[in-house]
Steps between C-alpha positions, in 0.01 A plus 500: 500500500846528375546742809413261719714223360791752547447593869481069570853513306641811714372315794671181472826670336488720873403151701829341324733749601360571816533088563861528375622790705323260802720200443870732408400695846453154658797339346715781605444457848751178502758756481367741752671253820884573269440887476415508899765266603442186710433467865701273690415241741647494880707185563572560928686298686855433662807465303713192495825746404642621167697287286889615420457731257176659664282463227273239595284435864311243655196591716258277686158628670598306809873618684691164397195362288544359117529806274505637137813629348465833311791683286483882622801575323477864372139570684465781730539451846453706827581381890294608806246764276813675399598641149473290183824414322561316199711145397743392755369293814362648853765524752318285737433170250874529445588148604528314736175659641188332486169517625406871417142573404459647183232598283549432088288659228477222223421491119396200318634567158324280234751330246505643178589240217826361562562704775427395928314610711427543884523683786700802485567718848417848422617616860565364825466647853684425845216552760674365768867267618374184734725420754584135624 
């Protein structure tokens, strides 16, 4: 009898920590997403121009249309499929040009205490200059 009684015990001490390593495995697949890094979405549209410093753009889905304004300072950019460069601002959103049609990979970063949050341009691409 007492042999039995054991084995229920062993049982149930197994069932516990089998349960347990369930819900850590489970719970540590919130962090899996920060380990693998974040896909961006694709913002496409035409640009409204650069501001002064080039740091910032607007683009609208429409040529002329109301837009969004995104910071790209520091993000990668490329014009026309070329090579990828980093910081500084595409030589063809230099202003005064507007109305090039650009492709932007975008982050929403999620505010962490006191600090923002937002959108955050991870690259941009020049896909093509539209002429007036």
């Amino acid at each position: 009898m007492a042999n039995r009684s054991q084995s229920k015990w062993v049982m149930l001490l197994v069932g516990i920590a089998i349960g347990a390593l369930a819900v850590l495995g489970f719970s540590s697949l919130w962090g899996v997403p920060s380990l693998l890094g974040v896909r961006p979405y694709i913002v496409e549209g035409y640009s409204h121009g650069t501001n002064y410093d080039g740091t910032a753009i607007g683009v609208s889905k429409e040529h002329g249309g109301p837009g969004e304004g995104y910071v790209i300072a520091e993000a990668m950019w490329r014009e026309f499929g070329g090579s990828w460069h980093q910081g500084g601002t595409p030589p063809s959103l230099a202003q005064p040009n507007t109305g090039q049609k650009v492709r932007l990979g975008v982050v929403n970063v999620k505010p962490v205490q006191d600090k923002p949050g937002g959108p955050v341009v991870a690259w941009i691409e020049v896909l093509e200059v539209f002429s007036e």
